[in-house]
KOLGU-4560 file (N, C-alpha, C; in nm, 3 decimals, padded with zeros to 5 digits):
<recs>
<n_xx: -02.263 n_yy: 00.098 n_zz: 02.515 ca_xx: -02.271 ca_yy: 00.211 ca_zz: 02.423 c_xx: -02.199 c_yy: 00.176 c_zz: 02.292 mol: A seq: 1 type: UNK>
<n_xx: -02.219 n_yy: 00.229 n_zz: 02.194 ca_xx: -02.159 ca_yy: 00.212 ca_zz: 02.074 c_xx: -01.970 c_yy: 00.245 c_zz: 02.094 mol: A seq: 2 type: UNK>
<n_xx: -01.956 n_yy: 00.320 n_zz: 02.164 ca_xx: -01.827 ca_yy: 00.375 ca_zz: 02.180 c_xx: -01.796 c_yy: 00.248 c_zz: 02.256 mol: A seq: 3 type: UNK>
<n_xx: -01.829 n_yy: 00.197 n_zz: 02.291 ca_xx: -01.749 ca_yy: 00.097 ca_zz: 02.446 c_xx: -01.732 c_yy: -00.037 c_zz: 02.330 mol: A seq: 4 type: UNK>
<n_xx: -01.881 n_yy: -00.053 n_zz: 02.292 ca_xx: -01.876 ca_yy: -00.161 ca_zz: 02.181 c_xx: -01.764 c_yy: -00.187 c_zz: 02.055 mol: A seq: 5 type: UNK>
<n_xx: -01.772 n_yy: -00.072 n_zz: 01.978 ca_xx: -01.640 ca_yy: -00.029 ca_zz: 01.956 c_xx: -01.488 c_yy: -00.117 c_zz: 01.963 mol: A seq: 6 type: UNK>
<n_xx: -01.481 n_yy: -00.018 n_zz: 02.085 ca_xx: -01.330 ca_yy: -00.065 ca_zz: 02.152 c_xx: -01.337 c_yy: -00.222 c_zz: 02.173 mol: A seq: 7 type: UNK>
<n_xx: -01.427 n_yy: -00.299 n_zz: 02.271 ca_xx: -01.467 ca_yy: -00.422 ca_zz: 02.254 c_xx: -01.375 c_yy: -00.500 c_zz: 02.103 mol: A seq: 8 type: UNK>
<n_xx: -01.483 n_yy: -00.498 n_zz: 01.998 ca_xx: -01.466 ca_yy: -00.523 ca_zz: 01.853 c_xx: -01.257 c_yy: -00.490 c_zz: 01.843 mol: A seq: 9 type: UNK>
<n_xx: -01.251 n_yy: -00.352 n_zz: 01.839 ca_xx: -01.140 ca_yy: -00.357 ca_zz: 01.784 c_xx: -01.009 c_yy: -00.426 c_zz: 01.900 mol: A seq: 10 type: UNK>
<n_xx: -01.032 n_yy: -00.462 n_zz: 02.012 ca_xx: -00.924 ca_yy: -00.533 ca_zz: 02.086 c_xx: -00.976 c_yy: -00.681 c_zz: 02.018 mol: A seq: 11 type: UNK>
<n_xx: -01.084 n_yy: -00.679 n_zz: 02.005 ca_xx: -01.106 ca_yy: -00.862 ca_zz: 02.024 c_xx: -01.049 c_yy: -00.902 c_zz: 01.875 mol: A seq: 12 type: UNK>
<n_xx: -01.029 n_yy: -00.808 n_zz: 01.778 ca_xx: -00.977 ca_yy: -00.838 ca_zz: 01.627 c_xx: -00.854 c_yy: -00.806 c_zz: 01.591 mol: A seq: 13 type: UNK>
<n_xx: -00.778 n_yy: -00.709 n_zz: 01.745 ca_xx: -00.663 ca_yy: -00.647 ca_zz: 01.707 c_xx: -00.539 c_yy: -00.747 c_zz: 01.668 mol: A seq: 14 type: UNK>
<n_xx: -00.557 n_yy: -00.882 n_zz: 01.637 ca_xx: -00.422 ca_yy: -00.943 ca_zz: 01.579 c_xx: -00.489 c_yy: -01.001 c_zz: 01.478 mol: A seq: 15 type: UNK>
<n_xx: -00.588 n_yy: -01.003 n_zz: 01.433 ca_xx: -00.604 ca_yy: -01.061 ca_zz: 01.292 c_xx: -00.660 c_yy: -00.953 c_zz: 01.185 mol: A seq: 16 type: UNK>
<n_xx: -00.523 n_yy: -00.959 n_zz: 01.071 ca_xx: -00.489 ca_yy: -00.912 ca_zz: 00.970 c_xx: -00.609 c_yy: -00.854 c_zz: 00.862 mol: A seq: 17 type: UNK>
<n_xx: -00.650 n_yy: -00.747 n_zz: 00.845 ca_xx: -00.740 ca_yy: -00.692 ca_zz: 00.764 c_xx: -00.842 c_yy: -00.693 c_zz: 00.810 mol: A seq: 18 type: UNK>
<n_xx: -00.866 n_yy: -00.681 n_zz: 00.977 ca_xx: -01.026 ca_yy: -00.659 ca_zz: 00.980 c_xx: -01.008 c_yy: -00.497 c_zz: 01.053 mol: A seq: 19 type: UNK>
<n_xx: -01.067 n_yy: -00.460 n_zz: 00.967 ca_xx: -01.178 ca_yy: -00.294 ca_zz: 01.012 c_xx: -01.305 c_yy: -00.314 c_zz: 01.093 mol: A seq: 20 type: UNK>
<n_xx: -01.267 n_yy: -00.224 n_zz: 01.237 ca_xx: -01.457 ca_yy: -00.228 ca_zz: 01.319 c_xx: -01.410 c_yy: -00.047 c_zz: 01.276 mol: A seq: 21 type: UNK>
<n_xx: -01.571 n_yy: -00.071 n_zz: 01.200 ca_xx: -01.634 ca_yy: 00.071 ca_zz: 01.214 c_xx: -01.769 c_yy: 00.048 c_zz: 01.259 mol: A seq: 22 type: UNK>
<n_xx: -01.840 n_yy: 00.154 n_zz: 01.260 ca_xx: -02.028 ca_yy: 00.175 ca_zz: 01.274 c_xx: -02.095 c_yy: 00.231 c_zz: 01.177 mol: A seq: 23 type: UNK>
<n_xx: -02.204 n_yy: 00.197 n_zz: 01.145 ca_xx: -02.311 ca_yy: 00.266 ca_zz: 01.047 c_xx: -02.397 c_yy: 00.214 c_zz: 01.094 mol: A seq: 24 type: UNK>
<n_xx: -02.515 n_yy: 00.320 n_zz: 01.074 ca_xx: -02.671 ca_yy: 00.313 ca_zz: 01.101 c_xx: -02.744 c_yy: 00.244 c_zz: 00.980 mol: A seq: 25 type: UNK>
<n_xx: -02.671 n_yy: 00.254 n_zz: 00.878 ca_xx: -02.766 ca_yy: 00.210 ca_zz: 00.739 c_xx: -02.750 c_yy: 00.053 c_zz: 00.736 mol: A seq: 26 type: UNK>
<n_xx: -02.778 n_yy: 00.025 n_zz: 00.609 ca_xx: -02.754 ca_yy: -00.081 ca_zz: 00.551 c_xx: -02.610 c_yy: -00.105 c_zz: 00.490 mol: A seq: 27 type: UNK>
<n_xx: -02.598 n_yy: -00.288 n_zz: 00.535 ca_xx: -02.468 ca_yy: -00.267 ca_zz: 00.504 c_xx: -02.436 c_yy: -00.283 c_zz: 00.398 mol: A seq: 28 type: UNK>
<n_xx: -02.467 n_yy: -00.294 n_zz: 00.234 ca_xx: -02.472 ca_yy: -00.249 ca_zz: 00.144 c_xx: -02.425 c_yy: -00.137 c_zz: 00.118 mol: A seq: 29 type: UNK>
<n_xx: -02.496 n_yy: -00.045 n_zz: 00.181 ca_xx: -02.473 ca_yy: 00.117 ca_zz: 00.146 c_xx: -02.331 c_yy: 00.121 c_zz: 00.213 mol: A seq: 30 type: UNK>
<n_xx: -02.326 n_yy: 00.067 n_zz: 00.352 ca_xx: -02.200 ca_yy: 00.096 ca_zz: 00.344 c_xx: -02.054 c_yy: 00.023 c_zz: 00.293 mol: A seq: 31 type: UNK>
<n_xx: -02.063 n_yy: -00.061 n_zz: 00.263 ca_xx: -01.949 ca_yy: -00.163 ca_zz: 00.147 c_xx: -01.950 c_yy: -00.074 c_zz: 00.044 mol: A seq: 32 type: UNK>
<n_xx: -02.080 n_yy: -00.013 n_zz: -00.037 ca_xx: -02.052 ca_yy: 00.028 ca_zz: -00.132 c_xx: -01.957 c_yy: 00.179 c_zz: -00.117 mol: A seq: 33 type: UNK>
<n_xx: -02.000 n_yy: 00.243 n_zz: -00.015 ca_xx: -01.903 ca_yy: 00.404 ca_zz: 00.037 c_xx: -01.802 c_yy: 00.301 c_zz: 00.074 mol: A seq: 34 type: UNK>
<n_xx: -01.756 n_yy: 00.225 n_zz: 00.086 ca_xx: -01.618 ca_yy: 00.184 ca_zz: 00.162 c_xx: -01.560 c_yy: 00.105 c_zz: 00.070 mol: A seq: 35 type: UNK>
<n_xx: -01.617 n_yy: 00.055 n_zz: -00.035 ca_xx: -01.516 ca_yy: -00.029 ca_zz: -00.129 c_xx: -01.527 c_yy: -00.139 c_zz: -00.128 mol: A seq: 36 type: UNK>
<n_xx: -01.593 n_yy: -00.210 n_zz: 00.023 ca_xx: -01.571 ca_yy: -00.356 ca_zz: 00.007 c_xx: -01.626 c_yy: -00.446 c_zz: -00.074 mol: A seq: 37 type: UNK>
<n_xx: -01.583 n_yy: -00.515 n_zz: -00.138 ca_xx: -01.634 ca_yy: -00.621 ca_zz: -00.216 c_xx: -01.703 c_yy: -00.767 c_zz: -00.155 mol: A seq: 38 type: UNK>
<n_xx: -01.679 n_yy: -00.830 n_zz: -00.028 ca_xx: -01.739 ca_yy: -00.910 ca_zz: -00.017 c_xx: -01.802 c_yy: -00.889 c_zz: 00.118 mol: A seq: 39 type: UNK>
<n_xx: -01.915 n_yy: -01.009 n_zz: 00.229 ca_xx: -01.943 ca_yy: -01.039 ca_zz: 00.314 c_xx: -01.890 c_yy: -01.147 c_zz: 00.376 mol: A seq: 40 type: UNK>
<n_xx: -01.826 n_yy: -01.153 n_zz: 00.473 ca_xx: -01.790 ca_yy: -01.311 ca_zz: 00.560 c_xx: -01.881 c_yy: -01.265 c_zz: 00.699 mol: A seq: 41 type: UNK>
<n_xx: -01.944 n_yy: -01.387 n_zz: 00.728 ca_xx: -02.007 ca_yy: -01.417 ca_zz: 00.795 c_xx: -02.022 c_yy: -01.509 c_zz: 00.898 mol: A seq: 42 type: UNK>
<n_xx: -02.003 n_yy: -01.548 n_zz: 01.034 ca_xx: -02.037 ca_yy: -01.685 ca_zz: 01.070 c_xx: -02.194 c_yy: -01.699 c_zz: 01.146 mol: A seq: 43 type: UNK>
<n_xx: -02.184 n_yy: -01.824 n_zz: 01.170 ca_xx: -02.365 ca_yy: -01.848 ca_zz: 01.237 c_xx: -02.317 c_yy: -01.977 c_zz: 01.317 mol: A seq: 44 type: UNK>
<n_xx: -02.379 n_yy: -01.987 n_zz: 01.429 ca_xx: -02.374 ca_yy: -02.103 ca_zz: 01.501 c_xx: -02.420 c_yy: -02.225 c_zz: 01.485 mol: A seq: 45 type: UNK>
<n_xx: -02.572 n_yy: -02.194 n_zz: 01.465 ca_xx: -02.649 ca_yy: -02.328 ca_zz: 01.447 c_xx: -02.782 c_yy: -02.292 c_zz: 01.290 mol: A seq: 46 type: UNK>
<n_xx: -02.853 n_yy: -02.413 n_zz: 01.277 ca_xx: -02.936 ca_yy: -02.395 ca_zz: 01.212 c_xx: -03.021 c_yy: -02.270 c_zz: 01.236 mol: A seq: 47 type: UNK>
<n_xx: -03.071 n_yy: -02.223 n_zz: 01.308 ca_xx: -03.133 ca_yy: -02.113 ca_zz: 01.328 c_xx: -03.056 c_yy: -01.982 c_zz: 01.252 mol: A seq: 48 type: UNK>
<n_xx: -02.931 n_yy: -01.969 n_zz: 01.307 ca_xx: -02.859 ca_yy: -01.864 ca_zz: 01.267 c_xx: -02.834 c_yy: -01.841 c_zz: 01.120 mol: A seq: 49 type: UNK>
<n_xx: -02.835 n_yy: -02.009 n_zz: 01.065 ca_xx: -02.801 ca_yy: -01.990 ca_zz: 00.918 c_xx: -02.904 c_yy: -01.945 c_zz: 00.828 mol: A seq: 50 type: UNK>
<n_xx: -03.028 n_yy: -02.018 n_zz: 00.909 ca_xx: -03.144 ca_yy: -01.919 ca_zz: 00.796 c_xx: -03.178 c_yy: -01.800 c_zz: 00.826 mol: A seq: 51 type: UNK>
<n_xx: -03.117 n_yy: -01.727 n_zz: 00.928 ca_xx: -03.116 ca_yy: -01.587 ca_zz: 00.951 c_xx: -02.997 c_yy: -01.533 c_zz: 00.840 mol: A seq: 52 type: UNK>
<n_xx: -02.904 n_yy: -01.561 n_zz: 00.873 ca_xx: -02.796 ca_yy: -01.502 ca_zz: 00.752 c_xx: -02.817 c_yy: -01.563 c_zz: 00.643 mol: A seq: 53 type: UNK>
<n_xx: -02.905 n_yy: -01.656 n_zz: 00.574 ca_xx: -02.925 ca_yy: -01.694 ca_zz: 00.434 c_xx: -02.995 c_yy: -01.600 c_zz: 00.405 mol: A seq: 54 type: UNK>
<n_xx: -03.110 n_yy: -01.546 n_zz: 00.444 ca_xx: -03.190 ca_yy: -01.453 ca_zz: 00.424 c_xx: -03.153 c_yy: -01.314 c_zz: 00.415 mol: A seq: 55 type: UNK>
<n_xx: -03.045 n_yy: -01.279 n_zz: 00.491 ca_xx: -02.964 ca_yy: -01.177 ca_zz: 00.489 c_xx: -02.884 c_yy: -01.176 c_zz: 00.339 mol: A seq: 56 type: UNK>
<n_xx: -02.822 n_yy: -01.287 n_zz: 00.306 ca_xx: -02.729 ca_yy: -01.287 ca_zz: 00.236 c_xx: -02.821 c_yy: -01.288 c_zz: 00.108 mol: A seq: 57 type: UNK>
<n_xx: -02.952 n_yy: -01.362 n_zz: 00.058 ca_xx: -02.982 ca_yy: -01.310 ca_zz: -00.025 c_xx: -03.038 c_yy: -01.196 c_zz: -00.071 mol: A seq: 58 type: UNK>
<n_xx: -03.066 n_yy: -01.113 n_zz: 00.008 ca_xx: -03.114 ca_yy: -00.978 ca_zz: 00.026 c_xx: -02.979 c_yy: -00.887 c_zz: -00.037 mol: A seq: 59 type: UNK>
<n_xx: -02.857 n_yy: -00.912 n_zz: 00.023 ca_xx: -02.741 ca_yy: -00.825 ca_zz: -00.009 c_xx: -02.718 c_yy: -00.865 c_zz: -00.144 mol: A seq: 60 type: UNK>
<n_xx: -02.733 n_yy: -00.958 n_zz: -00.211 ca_xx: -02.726 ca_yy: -01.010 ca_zz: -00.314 c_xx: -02.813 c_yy: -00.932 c_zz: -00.416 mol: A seq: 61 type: UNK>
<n_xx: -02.937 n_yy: -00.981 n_zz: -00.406 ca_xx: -03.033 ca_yy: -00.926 ca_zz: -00.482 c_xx: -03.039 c_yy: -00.763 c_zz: -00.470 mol: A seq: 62 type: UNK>
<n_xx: -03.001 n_yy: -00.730 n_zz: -00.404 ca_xx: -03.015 ca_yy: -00.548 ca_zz: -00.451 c_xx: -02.900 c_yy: -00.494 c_zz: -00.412 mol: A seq: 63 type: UNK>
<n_xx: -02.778 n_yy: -00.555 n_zz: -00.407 ca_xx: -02.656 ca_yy: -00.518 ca_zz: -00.380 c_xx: -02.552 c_yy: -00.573 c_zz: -00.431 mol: A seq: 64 type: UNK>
<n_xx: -02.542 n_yy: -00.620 n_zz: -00.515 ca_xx: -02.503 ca_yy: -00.755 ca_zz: -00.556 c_xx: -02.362 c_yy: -00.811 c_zz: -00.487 mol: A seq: 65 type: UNK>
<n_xx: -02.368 n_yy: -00.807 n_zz: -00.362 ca_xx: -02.273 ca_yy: -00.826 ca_zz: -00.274 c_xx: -02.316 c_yy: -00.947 c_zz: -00.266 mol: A seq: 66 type: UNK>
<n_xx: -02.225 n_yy: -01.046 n_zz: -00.293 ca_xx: -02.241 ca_yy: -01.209 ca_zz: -00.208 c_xx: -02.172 c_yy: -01.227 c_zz: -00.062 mol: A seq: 67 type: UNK>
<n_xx: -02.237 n_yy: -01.295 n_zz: -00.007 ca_xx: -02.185 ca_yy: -01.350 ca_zz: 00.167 c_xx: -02.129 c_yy: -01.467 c_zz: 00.156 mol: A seq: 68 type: UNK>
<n_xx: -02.019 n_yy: -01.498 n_zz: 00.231 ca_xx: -01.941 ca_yy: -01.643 ca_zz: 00.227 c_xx: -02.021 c_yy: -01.663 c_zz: 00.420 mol: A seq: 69 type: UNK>
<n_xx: -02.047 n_yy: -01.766 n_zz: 00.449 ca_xx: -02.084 ca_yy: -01.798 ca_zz: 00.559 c_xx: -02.041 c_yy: -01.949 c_zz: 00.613 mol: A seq: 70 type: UNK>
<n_xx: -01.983 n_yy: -01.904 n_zz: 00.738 ca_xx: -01.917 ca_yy: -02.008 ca_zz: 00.785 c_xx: -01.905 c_yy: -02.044 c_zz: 00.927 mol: A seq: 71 type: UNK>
<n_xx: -01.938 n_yy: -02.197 n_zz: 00.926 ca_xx: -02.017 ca_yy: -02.267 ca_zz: 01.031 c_xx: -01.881 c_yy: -02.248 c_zz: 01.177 mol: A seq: 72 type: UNK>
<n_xx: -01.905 n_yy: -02.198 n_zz: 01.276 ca_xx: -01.852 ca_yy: -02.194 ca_zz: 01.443 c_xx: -01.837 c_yy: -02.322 c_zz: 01.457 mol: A seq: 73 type: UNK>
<n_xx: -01.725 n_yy: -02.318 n_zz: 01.503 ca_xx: -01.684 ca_yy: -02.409 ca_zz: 01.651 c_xx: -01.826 c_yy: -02.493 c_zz: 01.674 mol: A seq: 74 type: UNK>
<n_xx: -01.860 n_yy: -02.574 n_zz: 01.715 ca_xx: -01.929 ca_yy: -02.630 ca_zz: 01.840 c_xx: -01.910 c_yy: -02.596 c_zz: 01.990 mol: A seq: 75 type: UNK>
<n_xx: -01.793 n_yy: -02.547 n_zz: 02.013 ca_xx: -01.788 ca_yy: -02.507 ca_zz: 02.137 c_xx: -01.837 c_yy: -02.319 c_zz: 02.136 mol: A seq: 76 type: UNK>
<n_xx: -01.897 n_yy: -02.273 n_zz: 02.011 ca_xx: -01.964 ca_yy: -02.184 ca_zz: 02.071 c_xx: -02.132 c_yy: -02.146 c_zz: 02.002 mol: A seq: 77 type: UNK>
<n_xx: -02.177 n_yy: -02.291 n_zz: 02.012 ca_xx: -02.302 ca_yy: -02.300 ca_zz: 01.947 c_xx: -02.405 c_yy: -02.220 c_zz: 02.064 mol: A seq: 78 type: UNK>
<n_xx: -02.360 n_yy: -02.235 n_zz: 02.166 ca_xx: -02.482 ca_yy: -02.223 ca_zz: 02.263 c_xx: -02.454 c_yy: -02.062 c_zz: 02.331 mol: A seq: 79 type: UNK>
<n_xx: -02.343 n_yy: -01.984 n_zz: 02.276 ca_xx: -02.327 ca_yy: -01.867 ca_zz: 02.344 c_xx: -02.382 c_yy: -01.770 c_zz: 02.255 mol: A seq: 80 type: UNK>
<n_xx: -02.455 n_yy: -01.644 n_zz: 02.322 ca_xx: -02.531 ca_yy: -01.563 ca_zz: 02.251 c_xx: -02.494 c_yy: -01.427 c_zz: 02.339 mol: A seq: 81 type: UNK>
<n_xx: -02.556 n_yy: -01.325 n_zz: 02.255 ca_xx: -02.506 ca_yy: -01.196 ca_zz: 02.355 c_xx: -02.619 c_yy: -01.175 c_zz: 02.437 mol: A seq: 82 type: UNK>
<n_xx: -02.700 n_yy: -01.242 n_zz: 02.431 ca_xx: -02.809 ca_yy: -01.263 ca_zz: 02.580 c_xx: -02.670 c_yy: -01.330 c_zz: 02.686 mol: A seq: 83 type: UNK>
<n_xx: -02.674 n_yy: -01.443 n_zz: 02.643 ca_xx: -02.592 ca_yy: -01.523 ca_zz: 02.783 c_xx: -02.461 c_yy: -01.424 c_zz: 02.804 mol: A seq: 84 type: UNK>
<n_xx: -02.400 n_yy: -01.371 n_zz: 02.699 ca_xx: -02.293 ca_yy: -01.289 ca_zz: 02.781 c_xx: -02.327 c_yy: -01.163 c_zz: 02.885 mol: A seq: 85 type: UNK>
<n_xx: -02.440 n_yy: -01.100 n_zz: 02.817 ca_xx: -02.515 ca_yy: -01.012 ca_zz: 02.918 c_xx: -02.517 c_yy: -01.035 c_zz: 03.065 mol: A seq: 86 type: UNK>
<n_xx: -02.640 n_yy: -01.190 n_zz: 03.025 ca_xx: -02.706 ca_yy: -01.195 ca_zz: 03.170 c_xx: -02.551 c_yy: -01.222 c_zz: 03.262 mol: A seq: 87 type: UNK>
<n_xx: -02.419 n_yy: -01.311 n_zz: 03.164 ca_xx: -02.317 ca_yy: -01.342 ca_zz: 03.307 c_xx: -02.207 c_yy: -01.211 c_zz: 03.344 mol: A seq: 88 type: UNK>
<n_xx: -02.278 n_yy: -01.106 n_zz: 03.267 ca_xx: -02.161 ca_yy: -00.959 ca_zz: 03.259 c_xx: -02.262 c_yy: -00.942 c_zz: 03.412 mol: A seq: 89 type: UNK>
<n_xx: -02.361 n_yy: -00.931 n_zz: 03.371 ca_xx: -02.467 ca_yy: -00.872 ca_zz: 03.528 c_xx: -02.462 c_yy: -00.932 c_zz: 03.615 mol: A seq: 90 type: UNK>
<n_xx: -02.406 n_yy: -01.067 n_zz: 03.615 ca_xx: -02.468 ca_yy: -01.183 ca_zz: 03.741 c_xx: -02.309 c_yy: -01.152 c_zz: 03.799 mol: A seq: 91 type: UNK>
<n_xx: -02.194 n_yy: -01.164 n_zz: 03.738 ca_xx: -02.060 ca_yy: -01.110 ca_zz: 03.831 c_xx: -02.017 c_yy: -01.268 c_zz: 03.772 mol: A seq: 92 type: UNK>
<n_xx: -02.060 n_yy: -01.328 n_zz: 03.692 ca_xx: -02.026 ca_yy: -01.497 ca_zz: 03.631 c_xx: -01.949 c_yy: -01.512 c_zz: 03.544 mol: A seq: 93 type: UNK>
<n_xx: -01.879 n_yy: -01.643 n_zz: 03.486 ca_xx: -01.761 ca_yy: -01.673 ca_zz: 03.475 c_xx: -01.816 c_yy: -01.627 c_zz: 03.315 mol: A seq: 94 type: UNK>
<n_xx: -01.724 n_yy: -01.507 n_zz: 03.251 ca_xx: -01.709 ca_yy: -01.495 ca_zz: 03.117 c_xx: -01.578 c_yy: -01.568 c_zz: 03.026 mol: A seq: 95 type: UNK>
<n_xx: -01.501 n_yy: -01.658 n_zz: 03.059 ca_xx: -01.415 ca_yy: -01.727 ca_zz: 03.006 c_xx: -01.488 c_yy: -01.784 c_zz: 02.932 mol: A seq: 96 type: UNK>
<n_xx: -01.424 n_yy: -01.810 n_zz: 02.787 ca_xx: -01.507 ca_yy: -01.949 ca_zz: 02.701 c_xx: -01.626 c_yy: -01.872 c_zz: 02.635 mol: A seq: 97 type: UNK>
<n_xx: -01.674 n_yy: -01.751 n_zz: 02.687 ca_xx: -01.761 ca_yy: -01.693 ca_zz: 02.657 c_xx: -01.706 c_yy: -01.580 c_zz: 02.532 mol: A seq: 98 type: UNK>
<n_xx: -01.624 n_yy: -01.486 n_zz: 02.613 ca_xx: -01.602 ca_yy: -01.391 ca_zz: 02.524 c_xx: -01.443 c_yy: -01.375 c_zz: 02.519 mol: A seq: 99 type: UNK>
<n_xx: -01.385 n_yy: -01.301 n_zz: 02.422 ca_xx: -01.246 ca_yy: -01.342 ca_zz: 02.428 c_xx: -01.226 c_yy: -01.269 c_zz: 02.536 mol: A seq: 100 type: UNK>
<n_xx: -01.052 n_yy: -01.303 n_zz: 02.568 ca_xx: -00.994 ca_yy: -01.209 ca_zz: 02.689 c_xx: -00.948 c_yy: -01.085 c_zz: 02.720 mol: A seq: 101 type: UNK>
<n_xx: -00.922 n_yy: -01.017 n_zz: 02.582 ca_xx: -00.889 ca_yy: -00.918 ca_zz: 02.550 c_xx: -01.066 c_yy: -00.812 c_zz: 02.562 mol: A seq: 102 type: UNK>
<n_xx: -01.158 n_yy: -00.827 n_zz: 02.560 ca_xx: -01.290 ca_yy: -00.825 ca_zz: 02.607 c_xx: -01.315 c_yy: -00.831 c_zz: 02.760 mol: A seq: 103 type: UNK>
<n_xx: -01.288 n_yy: -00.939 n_zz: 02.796 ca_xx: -01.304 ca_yy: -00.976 ca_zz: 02.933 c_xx: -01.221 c_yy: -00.819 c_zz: 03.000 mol: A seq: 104 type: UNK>
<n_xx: -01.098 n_yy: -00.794 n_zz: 02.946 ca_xx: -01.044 ca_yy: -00.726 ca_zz: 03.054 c_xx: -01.097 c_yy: -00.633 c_zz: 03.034 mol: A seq: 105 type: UNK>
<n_xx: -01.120 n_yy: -00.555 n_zz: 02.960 ca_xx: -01.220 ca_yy: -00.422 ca_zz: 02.930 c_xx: -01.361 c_yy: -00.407 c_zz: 03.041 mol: A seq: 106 type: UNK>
<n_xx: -01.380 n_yy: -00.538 n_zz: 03.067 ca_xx: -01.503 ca_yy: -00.519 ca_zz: 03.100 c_xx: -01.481 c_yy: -00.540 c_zz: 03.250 mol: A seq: 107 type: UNK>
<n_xx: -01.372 n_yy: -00.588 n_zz: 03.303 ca_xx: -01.319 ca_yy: -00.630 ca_zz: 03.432 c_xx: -01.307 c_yy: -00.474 c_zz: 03.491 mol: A seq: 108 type: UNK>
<n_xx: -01.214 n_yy: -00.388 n_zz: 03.392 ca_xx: -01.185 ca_yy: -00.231 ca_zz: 03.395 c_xx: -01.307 c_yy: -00.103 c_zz: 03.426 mol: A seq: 109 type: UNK>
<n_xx: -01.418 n_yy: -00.208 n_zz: 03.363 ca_xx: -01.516 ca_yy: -00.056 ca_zz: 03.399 c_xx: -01.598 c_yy: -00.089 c_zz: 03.518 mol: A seq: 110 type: UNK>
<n_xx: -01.562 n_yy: -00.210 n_zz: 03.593 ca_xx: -01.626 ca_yy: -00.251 ca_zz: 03.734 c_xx: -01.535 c_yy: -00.111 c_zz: 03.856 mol: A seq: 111 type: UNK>
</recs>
């Protein structure tokens, strides 16, 4: 649920300095611009991901004039997606390495 998701987001960010989890339905444009923010940071795993967020990023650009900074993951988490965390939340499988721990226990909690 968005509420569970949420909580998720804000434990998994709760020690690094200046990040806000909120929600919006719109575009995120519209909402940077109601909220003030001035930029986008972004990461992407692999080639695939980057021309998904290039495309993104010029879009926010061109009618938002918000620029995206985007920046390349680990290798050790090229191959994890929120498919694979799914299918190993359902299978009862090892989420270490997968998702942080502060996550993990949340999700240990609603078993």
């Amino acid at each position: 649920s968005e509420a569970e998701r949420l909580e998720m987001l804000r434990a998994a960010t709760a020690d690094i300095r200046g990040v806000t989890v909120d929600f919006s339905s719109g575009l995120v444009i519209d909402y940077m611009r109601e909220k003030g923010i001035e930029r986008i940071i972004k990461g992407y795993r692999n080639e695939i991901d980057l021309e998904y967020e290039r495309e993104q990023a010029e879009y926010n650009l061109s009618k938002g004039g918000y620029a995206t900074e985007l920046y390349k993951s680990s290798p050790d988490f090229e191959n994890i997606s929120s498919t694979l965390a799914r299918e190993r939340i359902a299978s009862g499988g090892e989420l270490f390495g997968i998702l942080p721990e502060a996550v993990i226990r949340i999700i240990k909690k609603r078993k």
